[in-house]
N, CA and C atoms as an extended XYZ file, in Angstrom:
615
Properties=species:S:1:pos:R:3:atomname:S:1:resname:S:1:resid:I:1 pbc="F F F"
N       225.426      206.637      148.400 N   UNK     1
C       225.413      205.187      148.640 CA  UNK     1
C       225.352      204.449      147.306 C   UNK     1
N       226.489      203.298      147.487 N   UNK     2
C       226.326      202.516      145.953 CA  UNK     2
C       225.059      201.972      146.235 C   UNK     2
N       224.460      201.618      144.841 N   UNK     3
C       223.083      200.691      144.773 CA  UNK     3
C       223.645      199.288      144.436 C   UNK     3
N       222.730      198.673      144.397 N   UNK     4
C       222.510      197.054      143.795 CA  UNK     4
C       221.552      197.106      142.882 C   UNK     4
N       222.159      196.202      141.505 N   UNK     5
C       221.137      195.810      140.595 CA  UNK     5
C       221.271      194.301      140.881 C   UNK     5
N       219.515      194.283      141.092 N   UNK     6
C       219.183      192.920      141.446 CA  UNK     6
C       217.814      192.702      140.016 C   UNK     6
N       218.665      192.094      139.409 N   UNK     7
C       217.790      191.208      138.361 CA  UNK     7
C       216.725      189.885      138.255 C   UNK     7
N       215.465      189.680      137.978 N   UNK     8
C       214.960      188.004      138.279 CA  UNK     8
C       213.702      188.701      137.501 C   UNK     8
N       213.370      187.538      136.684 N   UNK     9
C       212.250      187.861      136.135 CA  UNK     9
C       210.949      187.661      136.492 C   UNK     9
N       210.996      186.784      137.994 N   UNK    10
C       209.448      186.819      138.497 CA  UNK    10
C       209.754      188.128      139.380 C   UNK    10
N       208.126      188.630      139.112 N   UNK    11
C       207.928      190.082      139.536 CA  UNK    11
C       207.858      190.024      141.278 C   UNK    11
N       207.386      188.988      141.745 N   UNK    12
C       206.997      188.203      143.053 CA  UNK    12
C       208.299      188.653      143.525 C   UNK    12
N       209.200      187.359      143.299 N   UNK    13
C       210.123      187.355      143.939 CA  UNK    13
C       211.311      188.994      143.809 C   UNK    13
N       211.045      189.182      142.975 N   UNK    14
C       211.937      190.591      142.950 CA  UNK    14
C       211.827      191.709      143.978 C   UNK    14
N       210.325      191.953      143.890 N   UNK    15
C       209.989      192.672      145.161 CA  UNK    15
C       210.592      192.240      146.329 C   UNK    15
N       210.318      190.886      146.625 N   UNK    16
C       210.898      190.126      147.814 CA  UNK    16
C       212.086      190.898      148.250 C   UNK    16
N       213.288      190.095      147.113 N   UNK    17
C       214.385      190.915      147.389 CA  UNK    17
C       214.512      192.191      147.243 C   UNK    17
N       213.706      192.926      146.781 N   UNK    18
C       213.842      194.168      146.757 CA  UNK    18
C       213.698      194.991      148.270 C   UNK    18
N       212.764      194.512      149.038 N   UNK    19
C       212.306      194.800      149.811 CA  UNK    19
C       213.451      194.155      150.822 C   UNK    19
N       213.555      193.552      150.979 N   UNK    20
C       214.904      192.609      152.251 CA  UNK    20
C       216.060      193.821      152.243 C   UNK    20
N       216.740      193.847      151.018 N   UNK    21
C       217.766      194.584      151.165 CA  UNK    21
C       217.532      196.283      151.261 C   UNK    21
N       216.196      196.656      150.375 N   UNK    22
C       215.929      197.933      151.297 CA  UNK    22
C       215.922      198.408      152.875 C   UNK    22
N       215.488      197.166      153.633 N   UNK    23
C       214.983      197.174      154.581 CA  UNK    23
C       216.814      197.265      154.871 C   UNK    23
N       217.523      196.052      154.777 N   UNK    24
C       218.584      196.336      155.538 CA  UNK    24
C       219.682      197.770      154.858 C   UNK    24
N       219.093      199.036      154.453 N   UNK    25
C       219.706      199.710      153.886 CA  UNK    25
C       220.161      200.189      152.875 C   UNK    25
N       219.724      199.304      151.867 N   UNK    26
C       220.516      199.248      150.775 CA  UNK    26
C       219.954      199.666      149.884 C   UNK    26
N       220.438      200.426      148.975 N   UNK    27
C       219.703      201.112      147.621 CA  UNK    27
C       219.548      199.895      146.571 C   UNK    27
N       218.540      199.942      145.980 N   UNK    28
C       218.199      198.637      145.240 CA  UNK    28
C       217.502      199.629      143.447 C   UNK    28
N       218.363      199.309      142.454 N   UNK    29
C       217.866      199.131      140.847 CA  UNK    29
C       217.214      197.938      140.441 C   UNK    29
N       216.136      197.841      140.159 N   UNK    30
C       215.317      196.158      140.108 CA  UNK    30
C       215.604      196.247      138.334 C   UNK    30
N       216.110      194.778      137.512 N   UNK    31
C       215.585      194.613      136.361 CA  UNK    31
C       214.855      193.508      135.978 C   UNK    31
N       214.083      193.430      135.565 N   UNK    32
C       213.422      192.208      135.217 CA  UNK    32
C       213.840      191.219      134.014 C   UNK    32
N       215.563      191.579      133.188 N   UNK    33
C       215.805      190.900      132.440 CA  UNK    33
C       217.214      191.241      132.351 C   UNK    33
N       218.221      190.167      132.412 N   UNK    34
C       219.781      191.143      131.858 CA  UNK    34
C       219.974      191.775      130.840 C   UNK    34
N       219.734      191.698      129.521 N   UNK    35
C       219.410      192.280      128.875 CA  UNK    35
C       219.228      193.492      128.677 C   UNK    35
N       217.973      194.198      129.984 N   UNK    36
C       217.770      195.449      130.241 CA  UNK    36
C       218.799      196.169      131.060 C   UNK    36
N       219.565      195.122      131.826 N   UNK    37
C       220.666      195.813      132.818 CA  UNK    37
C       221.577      195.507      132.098 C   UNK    37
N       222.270      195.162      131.094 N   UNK    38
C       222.887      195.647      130.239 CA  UNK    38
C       222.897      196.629      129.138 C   UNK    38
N       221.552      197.018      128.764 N   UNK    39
C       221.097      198.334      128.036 CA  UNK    39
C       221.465      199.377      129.406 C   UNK    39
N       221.347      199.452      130.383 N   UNK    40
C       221.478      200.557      130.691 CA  UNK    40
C       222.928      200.838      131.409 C   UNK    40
N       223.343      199.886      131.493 N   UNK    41
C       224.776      199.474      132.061 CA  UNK    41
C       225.768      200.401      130.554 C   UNK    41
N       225.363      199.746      129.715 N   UNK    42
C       226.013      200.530      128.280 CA  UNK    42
C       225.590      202.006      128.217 C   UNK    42
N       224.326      202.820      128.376 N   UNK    43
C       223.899      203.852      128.546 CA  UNK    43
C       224.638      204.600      129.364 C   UNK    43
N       224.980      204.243      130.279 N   UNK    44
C       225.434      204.835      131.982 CA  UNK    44
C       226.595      204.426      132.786 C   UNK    44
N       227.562      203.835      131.759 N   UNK    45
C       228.921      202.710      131.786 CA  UNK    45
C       229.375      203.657      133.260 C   UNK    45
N       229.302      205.121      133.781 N   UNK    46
C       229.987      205.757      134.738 CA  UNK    46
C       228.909      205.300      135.866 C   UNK    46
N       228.021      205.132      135.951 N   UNK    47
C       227.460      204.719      137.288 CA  UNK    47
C       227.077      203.411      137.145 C   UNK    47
N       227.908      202.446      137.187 N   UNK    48
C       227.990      201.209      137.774 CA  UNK    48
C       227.381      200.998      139.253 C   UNK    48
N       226.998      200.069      139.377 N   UNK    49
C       226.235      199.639      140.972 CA  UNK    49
C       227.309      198.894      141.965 C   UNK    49
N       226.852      198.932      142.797 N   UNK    50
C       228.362      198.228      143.778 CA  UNK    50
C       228.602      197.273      143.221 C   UNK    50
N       227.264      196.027      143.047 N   UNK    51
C       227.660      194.554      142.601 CA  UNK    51
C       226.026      194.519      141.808 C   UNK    51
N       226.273      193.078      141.534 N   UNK    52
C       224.380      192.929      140.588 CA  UNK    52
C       224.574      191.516      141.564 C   UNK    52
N       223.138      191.153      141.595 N   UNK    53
C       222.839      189.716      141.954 CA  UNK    53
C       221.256      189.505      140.903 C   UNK    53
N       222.288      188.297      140.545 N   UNK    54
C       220.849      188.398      139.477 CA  UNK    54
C       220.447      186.121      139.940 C   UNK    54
N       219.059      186.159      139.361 N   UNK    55
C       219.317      184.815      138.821 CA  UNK    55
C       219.917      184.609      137.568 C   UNK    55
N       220.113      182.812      137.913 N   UNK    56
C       220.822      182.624      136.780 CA  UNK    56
C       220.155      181.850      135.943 C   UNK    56
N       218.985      181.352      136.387 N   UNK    57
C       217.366      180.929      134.974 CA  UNK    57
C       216.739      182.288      134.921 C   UNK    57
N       217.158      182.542      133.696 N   UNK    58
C       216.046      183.509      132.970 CA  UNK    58
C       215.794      183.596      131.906 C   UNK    58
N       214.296      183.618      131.397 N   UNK    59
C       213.874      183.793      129.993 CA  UNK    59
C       215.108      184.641      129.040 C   UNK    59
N       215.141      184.493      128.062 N   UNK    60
C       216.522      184.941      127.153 CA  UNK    60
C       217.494      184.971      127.795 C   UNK    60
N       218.520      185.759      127.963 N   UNK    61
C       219.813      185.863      128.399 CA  UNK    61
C       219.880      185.170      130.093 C   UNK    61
N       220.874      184.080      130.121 N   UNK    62
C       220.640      183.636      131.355 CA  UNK    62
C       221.792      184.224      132.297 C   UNK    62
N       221.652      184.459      133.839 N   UNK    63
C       222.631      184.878      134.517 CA  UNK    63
C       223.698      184.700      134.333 C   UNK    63
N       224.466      183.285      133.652 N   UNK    64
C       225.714      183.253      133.063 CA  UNK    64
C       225.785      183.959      132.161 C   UNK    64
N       225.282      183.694      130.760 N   UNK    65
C       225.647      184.831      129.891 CA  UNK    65
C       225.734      185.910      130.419 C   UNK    65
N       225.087      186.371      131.254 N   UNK    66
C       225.227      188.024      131.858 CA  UNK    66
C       226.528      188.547      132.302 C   UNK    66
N       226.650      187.390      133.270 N   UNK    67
C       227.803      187.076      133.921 CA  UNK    67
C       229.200      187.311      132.778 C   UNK    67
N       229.299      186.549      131.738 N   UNK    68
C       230.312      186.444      130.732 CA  UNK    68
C       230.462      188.037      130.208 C   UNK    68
N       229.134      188.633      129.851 N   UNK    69
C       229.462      190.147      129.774 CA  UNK    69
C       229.836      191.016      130.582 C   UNK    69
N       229.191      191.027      131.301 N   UNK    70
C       229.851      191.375      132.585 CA  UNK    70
C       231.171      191.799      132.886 C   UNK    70
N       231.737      190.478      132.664 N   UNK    71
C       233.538      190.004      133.066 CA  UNK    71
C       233.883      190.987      131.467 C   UNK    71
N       233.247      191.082      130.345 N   UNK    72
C       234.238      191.878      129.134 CA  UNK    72
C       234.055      193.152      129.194 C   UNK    72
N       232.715      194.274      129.884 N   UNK    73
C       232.380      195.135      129.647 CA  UNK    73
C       232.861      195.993      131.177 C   UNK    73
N       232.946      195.379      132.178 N   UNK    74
C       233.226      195.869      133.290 CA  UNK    74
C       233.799      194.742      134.371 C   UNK    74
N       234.817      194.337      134.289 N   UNK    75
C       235.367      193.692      134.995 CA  UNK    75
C       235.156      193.371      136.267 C   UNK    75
N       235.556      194.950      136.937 N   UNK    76
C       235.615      195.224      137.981 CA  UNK    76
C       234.167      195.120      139.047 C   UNK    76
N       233.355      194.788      138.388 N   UNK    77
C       231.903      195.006      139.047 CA  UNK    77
C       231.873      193.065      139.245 C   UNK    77
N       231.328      192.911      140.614 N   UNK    78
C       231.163      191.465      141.590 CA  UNK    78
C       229.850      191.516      140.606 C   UNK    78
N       229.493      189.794      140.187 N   UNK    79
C       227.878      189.479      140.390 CA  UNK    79
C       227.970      187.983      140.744 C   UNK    79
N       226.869      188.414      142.027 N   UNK    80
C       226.338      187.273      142.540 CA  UNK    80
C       225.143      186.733      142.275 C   UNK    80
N       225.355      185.200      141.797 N   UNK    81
C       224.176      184.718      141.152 CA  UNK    81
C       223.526      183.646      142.518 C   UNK    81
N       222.158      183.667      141.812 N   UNK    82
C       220.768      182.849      142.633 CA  UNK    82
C       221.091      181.662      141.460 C   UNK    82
N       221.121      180.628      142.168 N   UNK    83
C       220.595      179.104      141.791 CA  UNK    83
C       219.884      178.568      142.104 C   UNK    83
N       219.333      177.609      141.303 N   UNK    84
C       217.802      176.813      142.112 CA  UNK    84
C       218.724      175.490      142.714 C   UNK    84
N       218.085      175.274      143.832 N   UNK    85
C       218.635      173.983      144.583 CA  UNK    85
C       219.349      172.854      143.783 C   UNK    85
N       220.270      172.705      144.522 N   UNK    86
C       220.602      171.629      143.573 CA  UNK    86
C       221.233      171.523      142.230 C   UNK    86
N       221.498      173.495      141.738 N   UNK    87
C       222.083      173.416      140.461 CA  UNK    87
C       223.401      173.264      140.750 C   UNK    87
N       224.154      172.681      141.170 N   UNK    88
C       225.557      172.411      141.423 CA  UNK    88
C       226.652      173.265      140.183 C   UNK    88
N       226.187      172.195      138.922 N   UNK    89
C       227.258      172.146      137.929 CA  UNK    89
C       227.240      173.547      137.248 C   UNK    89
N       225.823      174.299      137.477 N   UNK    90
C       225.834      175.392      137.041 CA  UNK    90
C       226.799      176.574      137.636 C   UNK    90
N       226.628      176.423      139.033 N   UNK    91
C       227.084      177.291      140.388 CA  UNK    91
C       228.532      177.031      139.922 C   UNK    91
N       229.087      176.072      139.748 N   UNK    92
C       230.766      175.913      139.378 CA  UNK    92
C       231.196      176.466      138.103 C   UNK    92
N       230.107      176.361      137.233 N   UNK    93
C       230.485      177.106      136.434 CA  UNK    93
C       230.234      178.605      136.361 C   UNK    93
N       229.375      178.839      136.678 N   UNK    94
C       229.647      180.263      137.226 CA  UNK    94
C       230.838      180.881      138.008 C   UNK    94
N       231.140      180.498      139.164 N   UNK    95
C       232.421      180.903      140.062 CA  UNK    95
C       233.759      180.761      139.120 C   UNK    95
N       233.770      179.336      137.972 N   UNK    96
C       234.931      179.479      137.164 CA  UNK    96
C       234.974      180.647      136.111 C   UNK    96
N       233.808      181.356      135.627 N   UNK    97
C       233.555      182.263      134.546 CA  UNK    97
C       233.950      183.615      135.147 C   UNK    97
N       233.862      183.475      136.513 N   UNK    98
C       234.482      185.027      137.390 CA  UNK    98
C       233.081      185.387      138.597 C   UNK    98
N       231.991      184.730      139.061 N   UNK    99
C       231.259      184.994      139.487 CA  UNK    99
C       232.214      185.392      141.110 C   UNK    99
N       231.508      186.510      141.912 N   UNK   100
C       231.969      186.378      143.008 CA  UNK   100
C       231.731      185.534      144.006 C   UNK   100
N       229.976      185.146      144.297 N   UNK   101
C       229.378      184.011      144.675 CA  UNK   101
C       228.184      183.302      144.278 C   UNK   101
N       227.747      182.135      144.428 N   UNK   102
C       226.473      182.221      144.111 CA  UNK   102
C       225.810      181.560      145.166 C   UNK   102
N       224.532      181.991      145.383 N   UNK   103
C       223.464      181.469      146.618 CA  UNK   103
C       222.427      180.492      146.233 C   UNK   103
N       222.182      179.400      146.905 N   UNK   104
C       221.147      178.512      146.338 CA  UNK   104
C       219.953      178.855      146.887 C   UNK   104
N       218.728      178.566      146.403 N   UNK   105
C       217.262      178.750      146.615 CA  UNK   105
C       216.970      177.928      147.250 C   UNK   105
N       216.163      177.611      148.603 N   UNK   106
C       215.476      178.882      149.153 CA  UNK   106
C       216.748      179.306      149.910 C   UNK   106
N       217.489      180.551      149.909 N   UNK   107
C       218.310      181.076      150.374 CA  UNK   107
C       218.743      181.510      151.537 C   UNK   107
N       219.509      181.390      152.828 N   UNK   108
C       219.536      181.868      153.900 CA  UNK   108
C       219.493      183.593      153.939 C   UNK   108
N       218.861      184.646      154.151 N   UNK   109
C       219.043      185.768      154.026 CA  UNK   109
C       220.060      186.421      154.341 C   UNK   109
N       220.594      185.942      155.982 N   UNK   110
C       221.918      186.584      156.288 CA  UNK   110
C       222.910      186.263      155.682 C   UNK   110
N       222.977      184.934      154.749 N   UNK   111
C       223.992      184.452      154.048 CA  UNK   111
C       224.179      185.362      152.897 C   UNK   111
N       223.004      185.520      152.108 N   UNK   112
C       222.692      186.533      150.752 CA  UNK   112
C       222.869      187.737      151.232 C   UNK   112
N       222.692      188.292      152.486 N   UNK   113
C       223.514      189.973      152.739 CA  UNK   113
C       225.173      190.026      153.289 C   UNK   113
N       225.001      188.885      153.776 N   UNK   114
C       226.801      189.050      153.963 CA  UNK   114
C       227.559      188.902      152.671 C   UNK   114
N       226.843      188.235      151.985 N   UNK   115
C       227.795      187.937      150.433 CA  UNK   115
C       227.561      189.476      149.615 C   UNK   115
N       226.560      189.919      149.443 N   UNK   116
C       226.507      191.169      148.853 CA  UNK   116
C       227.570      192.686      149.134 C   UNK   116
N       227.484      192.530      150.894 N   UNK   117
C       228.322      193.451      151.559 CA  UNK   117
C       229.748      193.006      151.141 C   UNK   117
N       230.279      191.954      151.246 N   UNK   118
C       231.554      191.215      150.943 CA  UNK   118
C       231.817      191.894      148.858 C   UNK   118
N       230.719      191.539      148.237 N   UNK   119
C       231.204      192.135      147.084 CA  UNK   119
C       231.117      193.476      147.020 C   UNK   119
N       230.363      194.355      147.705 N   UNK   120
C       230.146      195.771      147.724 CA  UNK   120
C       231.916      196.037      147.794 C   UNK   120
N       232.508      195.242      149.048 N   UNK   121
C       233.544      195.935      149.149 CA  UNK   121
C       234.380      195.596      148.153 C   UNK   121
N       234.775      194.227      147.734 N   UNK   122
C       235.496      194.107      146.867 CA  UNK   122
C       235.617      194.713      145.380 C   UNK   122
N       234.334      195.105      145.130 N   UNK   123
C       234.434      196.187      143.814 CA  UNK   123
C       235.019      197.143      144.052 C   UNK   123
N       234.704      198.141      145.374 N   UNK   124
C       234.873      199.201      145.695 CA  UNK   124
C       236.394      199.226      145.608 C   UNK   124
N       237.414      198.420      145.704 N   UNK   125
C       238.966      198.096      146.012 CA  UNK   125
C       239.241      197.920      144.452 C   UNK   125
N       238.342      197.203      143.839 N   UNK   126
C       238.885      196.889      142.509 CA  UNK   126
C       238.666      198.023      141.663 C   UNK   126
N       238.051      199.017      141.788 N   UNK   127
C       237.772      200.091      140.949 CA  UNK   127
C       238.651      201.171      141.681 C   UNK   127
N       238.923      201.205      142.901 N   UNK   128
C       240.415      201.823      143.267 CA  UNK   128
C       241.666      201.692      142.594 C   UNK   128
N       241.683      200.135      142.385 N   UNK   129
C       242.757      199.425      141.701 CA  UNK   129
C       243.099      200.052      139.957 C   UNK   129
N       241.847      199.861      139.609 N   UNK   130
C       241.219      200.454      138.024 CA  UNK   130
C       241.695      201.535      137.670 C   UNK   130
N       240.850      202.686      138.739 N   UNK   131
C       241.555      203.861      138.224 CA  UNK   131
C       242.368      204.667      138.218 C   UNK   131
N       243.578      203.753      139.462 N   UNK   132
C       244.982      204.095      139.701 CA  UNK   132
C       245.802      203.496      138.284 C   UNK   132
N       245.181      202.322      137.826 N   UNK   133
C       246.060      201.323      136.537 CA  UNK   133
C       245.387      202.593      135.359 C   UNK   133
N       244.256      203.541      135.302 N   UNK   134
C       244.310      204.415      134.311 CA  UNK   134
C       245.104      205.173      134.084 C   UNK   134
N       245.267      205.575      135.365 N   UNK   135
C       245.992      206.968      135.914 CA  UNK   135
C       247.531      206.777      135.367 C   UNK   135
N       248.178      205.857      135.821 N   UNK   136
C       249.409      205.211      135.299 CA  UNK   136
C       249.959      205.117      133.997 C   UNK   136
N       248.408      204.407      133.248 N   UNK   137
C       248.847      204.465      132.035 CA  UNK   137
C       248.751      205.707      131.012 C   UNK   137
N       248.268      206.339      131.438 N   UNK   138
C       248.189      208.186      131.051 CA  UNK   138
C       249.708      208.646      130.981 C   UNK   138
N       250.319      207.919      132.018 N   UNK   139
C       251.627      209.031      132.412 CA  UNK   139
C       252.404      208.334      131.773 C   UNK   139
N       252.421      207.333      131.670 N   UNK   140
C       253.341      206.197      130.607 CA  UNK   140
C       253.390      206.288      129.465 C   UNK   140
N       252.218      206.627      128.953 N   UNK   141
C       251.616      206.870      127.445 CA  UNK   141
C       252.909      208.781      127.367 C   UNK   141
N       253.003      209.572      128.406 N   UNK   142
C       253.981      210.396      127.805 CA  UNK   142
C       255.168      210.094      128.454 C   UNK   142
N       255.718      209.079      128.525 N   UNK   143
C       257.314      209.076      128.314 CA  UNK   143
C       257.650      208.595      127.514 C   UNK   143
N       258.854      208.606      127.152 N   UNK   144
C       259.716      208.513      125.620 CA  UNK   144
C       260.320      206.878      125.364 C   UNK   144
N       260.021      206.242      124.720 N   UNK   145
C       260.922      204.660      124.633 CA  UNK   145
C       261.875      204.866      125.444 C   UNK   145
N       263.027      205.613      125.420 N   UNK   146
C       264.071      205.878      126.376 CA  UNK   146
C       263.830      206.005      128.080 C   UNK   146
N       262.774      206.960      128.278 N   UNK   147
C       262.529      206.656      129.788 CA  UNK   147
C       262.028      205.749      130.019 C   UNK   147
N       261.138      204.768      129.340 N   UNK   148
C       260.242      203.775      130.190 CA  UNK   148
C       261.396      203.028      129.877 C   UNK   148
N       262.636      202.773      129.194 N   UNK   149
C       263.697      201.620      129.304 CA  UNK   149
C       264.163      202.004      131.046 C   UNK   149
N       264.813      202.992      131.000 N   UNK   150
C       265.133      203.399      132.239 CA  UNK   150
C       264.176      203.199      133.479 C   UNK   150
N       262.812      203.408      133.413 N   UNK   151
C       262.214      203.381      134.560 CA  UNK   151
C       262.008      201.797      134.799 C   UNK   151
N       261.794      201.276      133.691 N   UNK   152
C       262.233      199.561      133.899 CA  UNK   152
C       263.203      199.219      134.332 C   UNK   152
N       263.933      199.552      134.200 N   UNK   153
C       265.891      199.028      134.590 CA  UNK   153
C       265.872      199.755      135.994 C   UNK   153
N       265.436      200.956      136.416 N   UNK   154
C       265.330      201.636      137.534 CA  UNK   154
C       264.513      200.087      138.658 C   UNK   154
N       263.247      199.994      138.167 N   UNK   155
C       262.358      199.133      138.971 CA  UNK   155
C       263.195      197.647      139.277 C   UNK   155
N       263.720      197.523      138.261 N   UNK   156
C       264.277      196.227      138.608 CA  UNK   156
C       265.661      196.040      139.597 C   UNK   156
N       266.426      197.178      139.903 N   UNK   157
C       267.033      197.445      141.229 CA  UNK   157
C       268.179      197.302      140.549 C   UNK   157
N       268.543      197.657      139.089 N   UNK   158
C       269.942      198.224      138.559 CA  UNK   158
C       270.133      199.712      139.038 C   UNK   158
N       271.379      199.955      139.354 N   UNK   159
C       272.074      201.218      139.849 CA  UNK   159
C       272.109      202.043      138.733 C   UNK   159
N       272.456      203.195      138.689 N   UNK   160
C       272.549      204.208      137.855 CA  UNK   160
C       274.141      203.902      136.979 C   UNK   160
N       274.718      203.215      137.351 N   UNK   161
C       276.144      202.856      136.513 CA  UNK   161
C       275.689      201.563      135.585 C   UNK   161
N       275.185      200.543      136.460 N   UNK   162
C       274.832      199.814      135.071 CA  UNK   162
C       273.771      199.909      134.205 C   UNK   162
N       272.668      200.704      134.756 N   UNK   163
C       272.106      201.533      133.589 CA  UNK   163
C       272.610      201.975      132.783 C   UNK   163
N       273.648      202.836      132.913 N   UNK   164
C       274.657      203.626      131.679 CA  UNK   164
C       275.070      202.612      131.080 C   UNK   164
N       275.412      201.247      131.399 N   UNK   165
C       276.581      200.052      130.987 CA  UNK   165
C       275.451      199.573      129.771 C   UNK   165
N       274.200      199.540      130.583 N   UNK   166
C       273.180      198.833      129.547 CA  UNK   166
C       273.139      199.337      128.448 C   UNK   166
N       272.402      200.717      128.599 N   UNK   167
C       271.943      201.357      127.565 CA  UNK   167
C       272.971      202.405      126.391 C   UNK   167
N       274.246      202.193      127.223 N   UNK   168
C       275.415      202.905      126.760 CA  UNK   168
C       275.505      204.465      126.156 C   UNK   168
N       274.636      204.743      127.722 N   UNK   169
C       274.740      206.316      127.673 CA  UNK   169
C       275.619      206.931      129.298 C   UNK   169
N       275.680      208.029      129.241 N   UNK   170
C       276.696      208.619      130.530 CA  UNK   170
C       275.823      208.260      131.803 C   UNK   170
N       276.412      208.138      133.302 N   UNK   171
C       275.545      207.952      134.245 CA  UNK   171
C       274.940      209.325      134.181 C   UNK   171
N       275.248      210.305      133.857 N   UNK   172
C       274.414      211.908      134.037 CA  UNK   172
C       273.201      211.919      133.191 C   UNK   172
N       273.516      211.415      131.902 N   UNK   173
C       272.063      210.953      131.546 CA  UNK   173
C       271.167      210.549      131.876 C   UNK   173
N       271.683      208.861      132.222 N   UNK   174
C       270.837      208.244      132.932 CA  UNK   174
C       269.728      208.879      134.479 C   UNK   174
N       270.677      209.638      135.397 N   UNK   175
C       270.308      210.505      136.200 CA  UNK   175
C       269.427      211.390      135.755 C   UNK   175
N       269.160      212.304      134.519 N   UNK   176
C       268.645      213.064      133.729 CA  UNK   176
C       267.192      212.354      133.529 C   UNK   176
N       267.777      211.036      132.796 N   UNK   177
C       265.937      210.100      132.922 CA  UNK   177
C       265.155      210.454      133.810 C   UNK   177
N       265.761      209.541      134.997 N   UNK   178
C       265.498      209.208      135.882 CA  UNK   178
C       264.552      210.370      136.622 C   UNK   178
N       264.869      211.169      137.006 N   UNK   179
C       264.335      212.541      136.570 CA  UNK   179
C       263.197      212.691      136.508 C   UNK   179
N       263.218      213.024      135.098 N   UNK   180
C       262.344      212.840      134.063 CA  UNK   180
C       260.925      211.956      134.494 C   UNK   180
N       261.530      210.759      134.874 N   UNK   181
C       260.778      210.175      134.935 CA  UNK   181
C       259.498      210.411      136.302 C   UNK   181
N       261.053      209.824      137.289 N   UNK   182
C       259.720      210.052      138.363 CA  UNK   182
C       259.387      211.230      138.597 C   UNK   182
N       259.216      212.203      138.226 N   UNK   183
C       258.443      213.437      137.461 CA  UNK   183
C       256.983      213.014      137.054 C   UNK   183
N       257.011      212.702      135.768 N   UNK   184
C       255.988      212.400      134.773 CA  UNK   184
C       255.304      211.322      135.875 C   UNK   184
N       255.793      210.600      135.685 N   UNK   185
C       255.411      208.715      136.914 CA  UNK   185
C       254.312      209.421      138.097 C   UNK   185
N       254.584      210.976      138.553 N   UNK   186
C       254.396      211.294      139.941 CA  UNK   186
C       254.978      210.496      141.452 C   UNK   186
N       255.878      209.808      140.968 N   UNK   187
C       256.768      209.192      141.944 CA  UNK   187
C       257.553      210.177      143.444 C   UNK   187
N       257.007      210.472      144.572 N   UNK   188
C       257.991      211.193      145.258 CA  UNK   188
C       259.671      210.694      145.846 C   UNK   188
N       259.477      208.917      145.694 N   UNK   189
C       260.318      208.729      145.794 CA  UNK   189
C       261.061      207.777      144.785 C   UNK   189
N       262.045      206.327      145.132 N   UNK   190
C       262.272      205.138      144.222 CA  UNK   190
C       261.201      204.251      144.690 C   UNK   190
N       260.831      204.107      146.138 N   UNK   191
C       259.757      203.163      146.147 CA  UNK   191
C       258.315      203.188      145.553 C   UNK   191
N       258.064      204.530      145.821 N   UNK   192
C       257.000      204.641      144.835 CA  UNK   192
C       257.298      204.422      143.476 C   UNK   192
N       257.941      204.896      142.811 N   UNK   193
C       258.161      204.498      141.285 CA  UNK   193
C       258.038      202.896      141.139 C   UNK   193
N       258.928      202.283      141.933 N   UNK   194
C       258.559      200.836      141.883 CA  UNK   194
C       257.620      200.397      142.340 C   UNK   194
N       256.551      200.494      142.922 N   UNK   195
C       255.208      200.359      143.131 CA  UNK   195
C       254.453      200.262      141.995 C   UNK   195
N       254.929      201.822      141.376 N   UNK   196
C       253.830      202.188      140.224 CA  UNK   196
C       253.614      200.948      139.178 C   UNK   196
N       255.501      200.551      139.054 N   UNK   197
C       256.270      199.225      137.869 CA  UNK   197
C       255.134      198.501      137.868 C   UNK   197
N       255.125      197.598      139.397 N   UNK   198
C       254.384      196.666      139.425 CA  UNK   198
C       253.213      196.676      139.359 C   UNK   198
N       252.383      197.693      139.384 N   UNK   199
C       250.812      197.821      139.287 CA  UNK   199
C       250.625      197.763      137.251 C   UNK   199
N       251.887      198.037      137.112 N   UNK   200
C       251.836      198.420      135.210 CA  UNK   200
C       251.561      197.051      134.895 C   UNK   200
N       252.620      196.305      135.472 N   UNK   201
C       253.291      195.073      135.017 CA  UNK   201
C       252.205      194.616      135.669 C   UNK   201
N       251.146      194.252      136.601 N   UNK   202
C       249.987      193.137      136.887 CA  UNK   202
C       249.044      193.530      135.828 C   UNK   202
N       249.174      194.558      135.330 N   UNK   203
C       247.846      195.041      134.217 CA  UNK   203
C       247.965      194.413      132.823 C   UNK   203
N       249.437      194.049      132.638 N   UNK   204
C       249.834      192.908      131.762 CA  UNK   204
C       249.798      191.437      131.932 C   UNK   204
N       249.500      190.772      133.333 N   UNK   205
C       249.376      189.441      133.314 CA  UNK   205
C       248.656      188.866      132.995 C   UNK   205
């Protein structure tokens, strides 16, 4: 079971939540500072937590800043921040910095576990996403300038004749790439290969 790191620096309230989401199941890492869940986040970069919910007033590093690291060191990981009533301008800026949600104080509970479950999953998809865009770029990293021209010109729904026209080699060559390629690519077919294109090509936008 993924855990949750739930961060807040009153000891009170941490338990609180600590205890809520145990109760409804959930494996819970408590930190009492981001700071510290970023020391160990760097320590242990392979076991990431489903999502973090931290506040976002805290002595030194505040849930935004956390938040901002967060988004450079692990993308793929949701955090949902606690606001105190009424912090509006903060909460917007959070959601614009990449937050997944944030909950205001005093908090509805079922609201704060449906939002958690909602990011549980969405990490879980985005780190699917992640380490298929690794996987990809492994296999890319060994083809030759020449095939990834071809597997580009392939994706983009040129035929094997004006491939040759382009690159001004024989269509048997080109066929030869091609090959080659969705080989290396692990492509079983053309649609998959063009699948793969576009997962390359969103990792560039």
């Amino acid at each position: 079971m993924t855990a949750i790191a739930l961060i807040e620096d009153d000891a009170a309230i941490l338990r609180s939540l600590q205890m809520l989401l145990e109760n409804r199941g959930m494996m819970v890492r408590c930190f009492r500072s981001a700071e510290s869940f970023l020391a160990e986040l760097q320590r242990q970069p392979q076991e990431q937590p489903g999502c973090v919910v931290s506040d976002i007033r805290m002595p030194g590093m505040s849930g935004l800043d956390l938040l901002h690291e967060v988004m450079k060191t692990a993308p793929a990981l949701p955090v949902v921040l606690i606001t105190g009533h009424g912090d509006i301008a903060m909460a917007v800026m959070a959601i614009k910095a990449g937050a997944f949600d944030f909950i205001e104080k005093p908090f509805d509970e079922e609201r704060l576990i449906a939002s958690i479950a909602s990011a549980v999953e969405r990490g879980a998809r985005e780190r699917i996403r992640q380490n298929e865009r690794t996987e990809l770029e492994a296999r890319v990293s060994e083809l030759s300038p020449r095939q990834r021209e071809v597997m580009e010109l392939v994706a983009e729904g040129l035929s094997t004749k004006e491939i040759a026209i382009r690159l001004d080699i024989s269509p048997r060559t080109v066929e030869n790439y091609r090959a080659w390629v969705m080989e290396k690519m692990g492509a079983n077919n053309l649609a998959a290969l063009v699948r793969k294109v576009v997962v390359l090509q969103q990792r560039d936008t």
